[in-house]
C-alpha positions as CSV (number, residue, x, y, z in Angstrom):
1,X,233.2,271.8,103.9
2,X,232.7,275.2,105.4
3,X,229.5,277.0,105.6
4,X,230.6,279.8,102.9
5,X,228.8,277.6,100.3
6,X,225.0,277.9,102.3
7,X,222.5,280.7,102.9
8,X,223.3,281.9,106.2
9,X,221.5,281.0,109.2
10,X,218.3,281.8,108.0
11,X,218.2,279.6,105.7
12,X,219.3,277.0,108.0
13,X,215.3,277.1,109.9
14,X,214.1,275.7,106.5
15,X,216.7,273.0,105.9
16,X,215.6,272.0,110.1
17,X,211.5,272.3,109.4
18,X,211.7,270.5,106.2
19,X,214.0,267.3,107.4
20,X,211.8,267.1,110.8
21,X,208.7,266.9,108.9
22,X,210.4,264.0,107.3
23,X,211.5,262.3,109.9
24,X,208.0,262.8,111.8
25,X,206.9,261.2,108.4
26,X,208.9,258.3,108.3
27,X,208.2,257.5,111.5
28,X,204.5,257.8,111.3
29,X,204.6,255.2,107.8
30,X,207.5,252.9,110.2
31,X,204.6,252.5,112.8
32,X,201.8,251.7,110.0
33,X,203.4,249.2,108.1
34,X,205.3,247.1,111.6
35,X,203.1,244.0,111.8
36,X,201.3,242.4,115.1
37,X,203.3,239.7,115.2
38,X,206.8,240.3,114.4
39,X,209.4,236.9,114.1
40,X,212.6,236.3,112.9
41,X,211.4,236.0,109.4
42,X,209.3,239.1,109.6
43,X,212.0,241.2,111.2
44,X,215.0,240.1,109.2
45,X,213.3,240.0,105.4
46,X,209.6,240.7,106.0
47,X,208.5,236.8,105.7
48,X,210.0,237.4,101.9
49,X,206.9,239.1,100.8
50,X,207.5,242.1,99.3
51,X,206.7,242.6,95.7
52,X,210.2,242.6,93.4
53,X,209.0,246.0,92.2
54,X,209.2,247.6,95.8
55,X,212.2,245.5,96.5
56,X,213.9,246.7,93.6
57,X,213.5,250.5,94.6
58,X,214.7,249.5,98.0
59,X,217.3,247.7,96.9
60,X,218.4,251.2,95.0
61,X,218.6,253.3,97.8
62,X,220.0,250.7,99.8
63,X,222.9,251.2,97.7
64,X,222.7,254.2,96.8
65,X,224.8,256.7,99.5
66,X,225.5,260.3,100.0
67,X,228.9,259.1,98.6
68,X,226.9,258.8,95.3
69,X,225.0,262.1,95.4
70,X,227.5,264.2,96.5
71,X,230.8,262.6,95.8
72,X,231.0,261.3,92.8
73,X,229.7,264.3,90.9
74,X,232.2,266.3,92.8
75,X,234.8,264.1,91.5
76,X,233.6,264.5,88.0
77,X,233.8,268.2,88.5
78,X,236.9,268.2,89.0
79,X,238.6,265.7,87.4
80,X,236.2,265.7,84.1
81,X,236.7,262.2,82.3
82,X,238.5,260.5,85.2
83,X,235.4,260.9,87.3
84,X,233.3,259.1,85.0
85,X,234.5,255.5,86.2
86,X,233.0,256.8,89.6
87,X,229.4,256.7,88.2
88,X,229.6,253.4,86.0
89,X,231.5,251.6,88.6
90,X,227.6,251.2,90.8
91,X,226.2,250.0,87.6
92,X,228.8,247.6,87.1
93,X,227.8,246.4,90.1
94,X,224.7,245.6,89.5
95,X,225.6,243.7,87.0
96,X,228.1,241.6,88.1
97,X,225.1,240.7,91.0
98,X,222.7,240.3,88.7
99,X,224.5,237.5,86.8
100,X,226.1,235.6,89.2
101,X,224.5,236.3,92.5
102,X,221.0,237.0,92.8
103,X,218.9,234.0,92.0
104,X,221.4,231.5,93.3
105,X,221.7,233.2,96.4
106,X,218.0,233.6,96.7
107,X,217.6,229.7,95.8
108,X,220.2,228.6,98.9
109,X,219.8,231.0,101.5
110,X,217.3,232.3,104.0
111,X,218.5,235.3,105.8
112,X,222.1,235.4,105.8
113,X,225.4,234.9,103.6
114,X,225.9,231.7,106.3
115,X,222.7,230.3,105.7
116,X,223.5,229.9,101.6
117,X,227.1,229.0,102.7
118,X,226.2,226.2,105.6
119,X,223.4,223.9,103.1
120,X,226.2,222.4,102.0
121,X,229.6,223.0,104.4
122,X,229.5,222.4,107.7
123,X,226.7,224.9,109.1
124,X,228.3,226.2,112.5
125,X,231.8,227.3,111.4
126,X,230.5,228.8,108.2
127,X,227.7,230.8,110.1
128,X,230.1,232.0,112.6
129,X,233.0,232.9,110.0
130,X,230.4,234.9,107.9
131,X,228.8,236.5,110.5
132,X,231.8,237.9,111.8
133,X,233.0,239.2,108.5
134,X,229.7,240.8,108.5
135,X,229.5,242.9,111.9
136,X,233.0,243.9,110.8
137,X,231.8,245.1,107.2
138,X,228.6,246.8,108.5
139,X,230.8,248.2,111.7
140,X,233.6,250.0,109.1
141,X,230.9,250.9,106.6
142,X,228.3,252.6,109.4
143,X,231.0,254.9,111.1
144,X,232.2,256.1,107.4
145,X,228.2,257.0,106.6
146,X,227.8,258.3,110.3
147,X,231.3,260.6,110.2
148,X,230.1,261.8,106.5
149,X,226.6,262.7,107.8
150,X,228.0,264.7,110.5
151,X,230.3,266.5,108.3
152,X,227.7,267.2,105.8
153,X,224.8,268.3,108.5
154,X,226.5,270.7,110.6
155,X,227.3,273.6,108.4
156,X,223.7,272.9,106.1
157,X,222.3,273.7,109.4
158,X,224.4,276.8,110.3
159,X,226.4,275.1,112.8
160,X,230.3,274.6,113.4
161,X,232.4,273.3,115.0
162,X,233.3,269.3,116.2
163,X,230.2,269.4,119.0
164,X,228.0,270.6,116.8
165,X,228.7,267.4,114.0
166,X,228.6,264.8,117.3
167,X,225.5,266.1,118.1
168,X,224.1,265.7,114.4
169,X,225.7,262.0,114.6
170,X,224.2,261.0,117.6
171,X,220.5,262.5,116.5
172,X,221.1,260.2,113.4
173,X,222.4,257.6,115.6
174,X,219.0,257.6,117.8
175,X,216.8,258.0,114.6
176,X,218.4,255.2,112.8
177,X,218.3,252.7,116.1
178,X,214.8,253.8,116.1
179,X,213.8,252.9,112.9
180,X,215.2,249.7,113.1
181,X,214.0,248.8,116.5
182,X,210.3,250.1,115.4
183,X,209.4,247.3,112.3
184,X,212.8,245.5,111.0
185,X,212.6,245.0,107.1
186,X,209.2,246.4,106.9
187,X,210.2,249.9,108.5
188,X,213.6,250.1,106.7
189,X,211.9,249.5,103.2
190,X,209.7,251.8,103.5
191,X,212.2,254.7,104.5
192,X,214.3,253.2,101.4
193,X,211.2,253.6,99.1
194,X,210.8,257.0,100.3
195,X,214.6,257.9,100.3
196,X,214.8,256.2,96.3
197,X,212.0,258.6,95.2
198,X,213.7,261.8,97.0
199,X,216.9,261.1,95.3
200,X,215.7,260.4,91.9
201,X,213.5,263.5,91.9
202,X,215.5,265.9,93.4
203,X,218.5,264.8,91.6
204,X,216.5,264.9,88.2
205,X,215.0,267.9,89.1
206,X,218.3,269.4,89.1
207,X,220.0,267.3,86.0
208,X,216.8,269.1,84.0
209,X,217.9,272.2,85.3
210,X,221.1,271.7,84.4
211,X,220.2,271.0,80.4
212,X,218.4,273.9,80.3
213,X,221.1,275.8,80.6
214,X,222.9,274.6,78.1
215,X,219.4,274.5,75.9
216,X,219.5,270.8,75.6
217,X,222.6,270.5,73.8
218,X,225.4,267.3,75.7
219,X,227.9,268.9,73.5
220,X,227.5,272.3,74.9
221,X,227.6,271.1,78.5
222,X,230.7,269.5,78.1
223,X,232.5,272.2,75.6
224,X,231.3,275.0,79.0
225,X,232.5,272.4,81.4
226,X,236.4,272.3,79.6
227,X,236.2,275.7,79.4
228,X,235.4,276.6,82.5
229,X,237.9,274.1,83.9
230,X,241.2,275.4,83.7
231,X,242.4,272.4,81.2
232,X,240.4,272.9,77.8
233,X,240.3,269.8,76.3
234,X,242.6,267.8,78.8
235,X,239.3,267.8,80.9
236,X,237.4,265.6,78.6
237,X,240.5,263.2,77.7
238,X,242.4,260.8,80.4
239,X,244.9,261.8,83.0
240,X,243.7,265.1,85.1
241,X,243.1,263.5,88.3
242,X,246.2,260.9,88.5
243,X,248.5,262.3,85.8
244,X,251.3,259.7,85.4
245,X,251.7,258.4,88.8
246,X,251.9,254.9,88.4
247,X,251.3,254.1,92.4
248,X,247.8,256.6,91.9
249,X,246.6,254.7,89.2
250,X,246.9,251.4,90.5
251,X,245.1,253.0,93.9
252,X,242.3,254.0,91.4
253,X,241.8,250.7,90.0
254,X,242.0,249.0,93.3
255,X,239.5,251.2,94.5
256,X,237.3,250.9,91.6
257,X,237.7,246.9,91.8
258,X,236.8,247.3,95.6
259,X,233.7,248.8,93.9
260,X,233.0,246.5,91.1
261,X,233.2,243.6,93.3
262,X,232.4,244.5,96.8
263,X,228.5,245.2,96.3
264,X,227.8,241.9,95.5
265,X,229.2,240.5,99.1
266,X,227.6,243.3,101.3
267,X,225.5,242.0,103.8
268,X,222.9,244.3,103.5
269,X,222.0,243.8,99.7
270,X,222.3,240.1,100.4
271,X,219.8,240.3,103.0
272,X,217.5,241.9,100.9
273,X,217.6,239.3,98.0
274,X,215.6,237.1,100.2
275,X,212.8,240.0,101.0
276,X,210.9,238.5,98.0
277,X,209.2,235.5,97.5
278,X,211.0,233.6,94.5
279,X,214.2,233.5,92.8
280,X,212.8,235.3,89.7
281,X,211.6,237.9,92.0
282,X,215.1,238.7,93.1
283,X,216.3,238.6,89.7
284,X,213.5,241.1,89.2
285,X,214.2,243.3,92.2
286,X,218.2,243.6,91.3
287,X,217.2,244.6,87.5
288,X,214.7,247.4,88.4
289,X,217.8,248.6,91.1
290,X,220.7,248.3,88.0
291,X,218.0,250.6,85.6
292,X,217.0,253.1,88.3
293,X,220.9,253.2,89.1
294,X,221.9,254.0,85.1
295,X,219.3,256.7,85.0
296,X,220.9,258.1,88.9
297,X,224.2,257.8,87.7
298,X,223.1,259.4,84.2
299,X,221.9,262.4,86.1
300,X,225.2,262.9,88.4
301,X,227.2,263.3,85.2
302,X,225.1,265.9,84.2
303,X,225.5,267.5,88.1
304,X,229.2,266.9,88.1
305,X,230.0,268.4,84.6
306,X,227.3,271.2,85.3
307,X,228.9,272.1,88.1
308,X,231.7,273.2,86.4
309,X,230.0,274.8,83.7
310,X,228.0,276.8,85.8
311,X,230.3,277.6,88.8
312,X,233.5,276.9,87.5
313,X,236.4,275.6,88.9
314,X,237.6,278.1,91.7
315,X,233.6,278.5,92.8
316,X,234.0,274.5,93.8
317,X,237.2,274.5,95.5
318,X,237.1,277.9,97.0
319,X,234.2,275.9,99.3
320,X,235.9,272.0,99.6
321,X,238.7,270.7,98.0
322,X,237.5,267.6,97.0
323,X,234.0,269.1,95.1
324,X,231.9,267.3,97.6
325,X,230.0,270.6,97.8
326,X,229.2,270.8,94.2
327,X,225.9,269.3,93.8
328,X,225.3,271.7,97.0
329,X,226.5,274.9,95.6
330,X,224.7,274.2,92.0
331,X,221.6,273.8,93.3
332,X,221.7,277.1,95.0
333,X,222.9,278.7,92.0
334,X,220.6,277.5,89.9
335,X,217.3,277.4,93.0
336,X,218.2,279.6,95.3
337,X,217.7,278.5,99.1
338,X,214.4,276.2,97.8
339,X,216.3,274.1,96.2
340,X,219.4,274.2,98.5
341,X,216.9,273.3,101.1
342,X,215.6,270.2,99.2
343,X,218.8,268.8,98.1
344,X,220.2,269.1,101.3
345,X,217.3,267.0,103.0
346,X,217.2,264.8,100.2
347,X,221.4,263.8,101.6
348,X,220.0,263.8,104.7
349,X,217.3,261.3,104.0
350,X,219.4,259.2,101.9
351,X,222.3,258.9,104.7
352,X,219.7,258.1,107.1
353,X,218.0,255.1,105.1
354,X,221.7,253.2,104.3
355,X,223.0,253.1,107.8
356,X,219.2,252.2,109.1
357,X,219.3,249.1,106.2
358,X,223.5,248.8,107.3
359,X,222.1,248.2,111.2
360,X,219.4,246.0,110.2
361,X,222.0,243.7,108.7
362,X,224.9,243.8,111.1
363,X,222.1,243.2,114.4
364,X,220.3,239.9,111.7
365,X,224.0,238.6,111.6
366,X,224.8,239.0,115.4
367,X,221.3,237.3,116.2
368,X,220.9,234.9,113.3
369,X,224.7,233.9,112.8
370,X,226.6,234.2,115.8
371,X,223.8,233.2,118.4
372,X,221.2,231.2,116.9
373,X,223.1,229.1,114.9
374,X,227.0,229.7,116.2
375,X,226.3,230.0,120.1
376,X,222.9,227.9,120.4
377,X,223.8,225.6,117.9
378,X,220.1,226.1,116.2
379,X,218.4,225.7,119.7
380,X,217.1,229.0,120.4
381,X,213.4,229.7,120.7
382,X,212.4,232.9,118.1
383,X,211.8,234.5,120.9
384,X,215.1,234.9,122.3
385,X,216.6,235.1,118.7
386,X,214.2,238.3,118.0
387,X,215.6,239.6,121.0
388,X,218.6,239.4,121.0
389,X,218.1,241.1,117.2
390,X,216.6,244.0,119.1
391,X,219.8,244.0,121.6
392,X,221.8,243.8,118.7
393,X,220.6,246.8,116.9
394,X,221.3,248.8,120.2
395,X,224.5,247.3,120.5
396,X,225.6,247.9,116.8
397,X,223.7,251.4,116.5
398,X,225.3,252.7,119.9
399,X,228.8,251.4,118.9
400,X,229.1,252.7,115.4
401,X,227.5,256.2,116.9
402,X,230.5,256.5,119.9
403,X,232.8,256.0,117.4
404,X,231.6,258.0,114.2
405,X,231.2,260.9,117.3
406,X,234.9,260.4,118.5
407,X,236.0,260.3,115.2
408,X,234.5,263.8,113.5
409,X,237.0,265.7,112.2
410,X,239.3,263.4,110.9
411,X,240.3,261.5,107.7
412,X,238.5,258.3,107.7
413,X,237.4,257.8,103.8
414,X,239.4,254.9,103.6
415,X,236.8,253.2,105.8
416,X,234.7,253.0,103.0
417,X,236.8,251.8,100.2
418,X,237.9,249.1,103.3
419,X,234.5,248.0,103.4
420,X,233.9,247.4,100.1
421,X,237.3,245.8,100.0
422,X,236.6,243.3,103.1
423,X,232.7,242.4,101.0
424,X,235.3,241.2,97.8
425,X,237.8,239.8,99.4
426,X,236.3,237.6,102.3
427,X,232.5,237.4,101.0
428,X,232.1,237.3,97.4
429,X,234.9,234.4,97.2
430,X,233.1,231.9,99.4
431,X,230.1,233.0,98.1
432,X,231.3,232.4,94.6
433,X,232.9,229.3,95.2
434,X,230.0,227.7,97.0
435,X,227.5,228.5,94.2
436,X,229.7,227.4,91.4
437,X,232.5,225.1,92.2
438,X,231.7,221.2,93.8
439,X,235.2,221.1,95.1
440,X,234.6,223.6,97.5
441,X,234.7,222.4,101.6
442,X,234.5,224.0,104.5
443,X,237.7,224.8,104.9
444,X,237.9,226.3,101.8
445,X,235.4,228.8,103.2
446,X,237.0,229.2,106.4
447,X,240.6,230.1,104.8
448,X,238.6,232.4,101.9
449,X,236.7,234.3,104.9
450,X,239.3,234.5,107.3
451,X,242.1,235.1,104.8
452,X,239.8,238.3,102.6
453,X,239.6,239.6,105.8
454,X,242.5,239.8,107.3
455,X,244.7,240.2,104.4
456,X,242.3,243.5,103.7
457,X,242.5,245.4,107.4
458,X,246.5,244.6,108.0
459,X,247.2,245.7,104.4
460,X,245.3,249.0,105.6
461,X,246.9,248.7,108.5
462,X,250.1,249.5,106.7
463,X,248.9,251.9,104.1
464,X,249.6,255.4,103.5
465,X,245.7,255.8,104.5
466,X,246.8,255.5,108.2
467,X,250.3,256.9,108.4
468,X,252.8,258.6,106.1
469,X,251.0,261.6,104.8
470,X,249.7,264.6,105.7
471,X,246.3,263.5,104.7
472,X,246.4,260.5,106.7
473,X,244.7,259.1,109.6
474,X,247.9,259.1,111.5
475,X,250.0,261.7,109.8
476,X,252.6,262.2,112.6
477,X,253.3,258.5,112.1
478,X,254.9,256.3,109.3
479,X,255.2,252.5,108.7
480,X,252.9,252.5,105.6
481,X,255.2,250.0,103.3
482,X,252.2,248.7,101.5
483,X,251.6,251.6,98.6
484,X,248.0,251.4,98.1
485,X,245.3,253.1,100.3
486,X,242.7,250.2,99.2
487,X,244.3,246.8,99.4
488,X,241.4,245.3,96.7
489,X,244.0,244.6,93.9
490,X,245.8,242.3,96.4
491,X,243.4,241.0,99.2
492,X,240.4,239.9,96.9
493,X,242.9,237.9,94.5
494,X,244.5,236.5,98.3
495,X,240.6,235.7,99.0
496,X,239.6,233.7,96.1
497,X,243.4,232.3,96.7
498,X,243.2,230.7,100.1
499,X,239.3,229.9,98.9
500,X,241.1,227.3,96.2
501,X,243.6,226.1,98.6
502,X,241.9,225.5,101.3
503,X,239.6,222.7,99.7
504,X,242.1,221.1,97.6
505,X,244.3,220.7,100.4
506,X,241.0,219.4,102.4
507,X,240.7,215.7,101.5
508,X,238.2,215.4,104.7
509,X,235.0,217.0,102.9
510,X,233.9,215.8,99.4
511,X,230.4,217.6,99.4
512,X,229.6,216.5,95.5
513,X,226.0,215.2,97.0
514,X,225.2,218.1,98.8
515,X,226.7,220.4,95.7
516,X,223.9,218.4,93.4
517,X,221.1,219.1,95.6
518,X,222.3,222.8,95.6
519,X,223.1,223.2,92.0
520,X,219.2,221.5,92.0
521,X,217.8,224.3,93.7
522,X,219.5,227.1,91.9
523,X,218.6,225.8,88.8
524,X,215.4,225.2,89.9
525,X,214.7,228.6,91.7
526,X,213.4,226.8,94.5
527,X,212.5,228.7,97.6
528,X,215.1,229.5,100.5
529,X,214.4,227.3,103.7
530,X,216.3,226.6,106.9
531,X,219.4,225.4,106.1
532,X,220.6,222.1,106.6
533,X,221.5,221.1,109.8
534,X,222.6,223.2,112.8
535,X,225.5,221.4,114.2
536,X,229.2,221.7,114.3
């Protein structure tokens, strides 16, 4: 992204006044809502008190990225009807969470993806397998966010060059720690409530915009966006952005199964299932997120098609090649520097709440997974586990910050489409299994956690996403001989794979009376308590 596509550095002071008076803000509401006495409980999920309605809205921008607000209208800019599976793939999302996740989760676990896993299997390896996967899910998916939001802030701000995005990163770095550090669940909700109703206003604020251009007329919108395309009507029909490339297709659909199936097994929507009080609550919470994500995702196909009908093609790829400036350069067209200036803080804001909600997880699975339960065996006082939760979001926040910092300037996108990949192929299996087959042991768990995740980073390991290409990570370097850039299509069916092996082949571990007690609770909606046991 270069700078052509801003007002120049004067209207940079705006963009700075108007994101610091957030941030002062969010600070100012972090400090209110933090509670006297914080725990485990308080800090990880806020004691599961939160209302389903303000869970729900958190829930949506917990999800909701810059990816989303910039991106994916870019995408459909360009690529017209081939973008459209970028929008519906979030919603699809919520769905497949809504109807097989939610409440089951909500009735088996406490805090983490180990504590649903280890009620029934044996509670120390399944803790420590799952809290793994889960630092290495919210590790890969920070440093993508972090790399983005340096990218993006630099030249809003009228800056350039590489120092000038590592010191955006490491202000975001600092602010996010902070955040974190100040009130847990009960800070980062509150910045998501306030992020969720910046992106659905500014974003709907420029859809309307948008219409009124084209004097309310859908058809209109899209006949200006063909025409101002380049491709007629080839823009509105199949085939513009992968043509007949066989080996680009089946990237497309890996990544958009990455998608589909990764957002149930992230750690940090998980996490937030339990922030409410009952299973129905959750249910509650992850409906109100799927409708507030239709009418989001409604709106950025109105922003991605009026971007072309306003600007026009060479307009959008004069400034960045992949029409991740779009949403940018329409709203200065269409509000001058005002509206630039909002839309730009709105990314800012919404960059800053997912990696704060993304460090909150990763520092609940260090403390909660790997020491409480993996390293102490259960034994630790909450105390020392709150602590080390506090350590943790340092550790986590100054890690994913050194790296995002050394890694500004190059091509790291993958990372995100490797999250998502490593949440459906090591996660949602187990997770799957657990809630809905009795056959399932411990090893079964073990061999679908270990096995998604591997299979998923050594398949990107040899993908044209690290060597090959020009546009790879390592482009003076070849030994990609797996074809895809996401390895979803292979690793999540290798997950469920090594899920249904593993426990057939275990004849050790029959668990059909704790699988009755758990199928109990789900269908029950009983409330999430310690699970059982603490032991190897």
């Amino acid at each position: 992204m270069t700078t052509a596509a801003f007002p120049a550095a004067a209207g940079s002071f705006p963009v700075f006044v108007v994101f610091a008076a957030f941030v002062a803000s969010a600070l100012f509401l972090a400090l209110w809502v933090t509670s006297d006495r914080v725990t485990p409980g308080d800090f990880y999920v806020s004691d599961g008190r939160l209302t389903p309605t303000r869970n729900g809205v958190a829930l949506f921008g917990d999800y909701m990225s810059a990816a989303t607000l910039l991106g994916s209208p870019g995408v459909v800019a360009l690529a017209g009807y081939d973008g459209i599976s970028y929008l519906l793939g979030p919603i699809v999302a919520w769905v497949v969470m809504l109807l097989l996740i939610a409440e089951p989760f909500h009735s088996t676990g406490r805090y983490t993806i180990g504590d649903s896993l280890g009620r029934r299997l044996r509670p120390r390896s399944v803790h420590l397998a799952s809290g793994i996967s889960a630092v290495v899910i919210s590790l890969v998916y920070l440093i993508a966010q972090l790399v983005g939001a340096g990218a993006l802030a630099a030249p809003i701000l009228g800056l350039d060059g590489t120092g000038a995005r590592q010191i955006m990163v490491g202000a975001l770095g600092i602010l996010m720690v902070i955040y974190v550090l100040i009130g847990g669940m009960r800070a980062t909700t509150t910045v998501q409530l306030v992020k969720a109703v910046l992106l659905l206003g500014g974003g709907g604020c420029l859809a309307v915009l948008v219409m009124s251009r084209c004097g309310w007329n859908p058809s209109v919108l899209l006949t200006r966006a063909a025409d101002h395309s380049g491709l007629r009507d080839a823009f509105l029909r199949p085939g513009v952005r992968y043509g007949d490339d066989t080996v680009g297709r089946l990237d497309s659909l890996s990544l958009q199964l990455a998608v589909l199936l990764g957002a149930a097994g992230l750690p940090h929507l998980l996490m937030r299932l339990g922030a409410v009080p009952t299973a129905r609550a959750a249910r509650g919470s992850v409906t109100l997120a799927t409708y507030l994500t239709v009418v989001f995702c409604l709106a950025g196909g109105v922003l991605g098609f009026g971007a072309m009908a306003v600007l026009g093609r060479g307009a959008i790829t004069a400034d960045s090649a992949t029409g991740n400036s779009a949403v940018l350069l329409l709203a200065e067209r269409l509000g001058g520097a005002f509206l630039l200036t909002m839309i730009s803080c709105v990314a800012f804001t919404t960059i800053l709440a997912v990696v704060a909600g993304i460090v909150l997880a990763a520092s609940t699975a260090l403390a909660h997974d790997l020491y409480q339960v993996g390293l102490r065996a259960g034994g630790a006082s909450e105390k020392s586990e709150l602590l080390v939760a506090r350590g943790g979001v340092l550790l986590i926040g100054i890690t994913a910050t050194g790296l995002s910092m050394y890694a500004q300037g190059q091509n790291i996108s993958f990372l995100v489409g490797l999250a998502f990949a490593v949440a459906a192929s090591a996660i949602l299996p187990a997770l799957l299994y657990h809630l809905y087959w009795k056959g399932f042991t411990t090893r079964g768990a073990l061999w679908s956690i270990y096995g998604g995740l591997l299979s998923s980073v050594l398949l990107v390991l040899f993908s044209p996403a690290l060597s090959g290409g020009p546009a790879a990570l390592l482009p003076d370097m070849d030994f990609a001989v797996f074809p895809l850039s996401n390895p979803a299509l292979v690793s999540i069916p290798l997950g469920f794979l090594f899920g249904w092996l593993g426990s057939v082949l275990d004849r050790r571990e029959r668990g059909g009376a704790e699988y009755a007690e758990l199928e109990a609770r789900v269908l029950l909606g009983a409330g999430a308590s310690p699970s059982r046991g603490t032991g190897p």
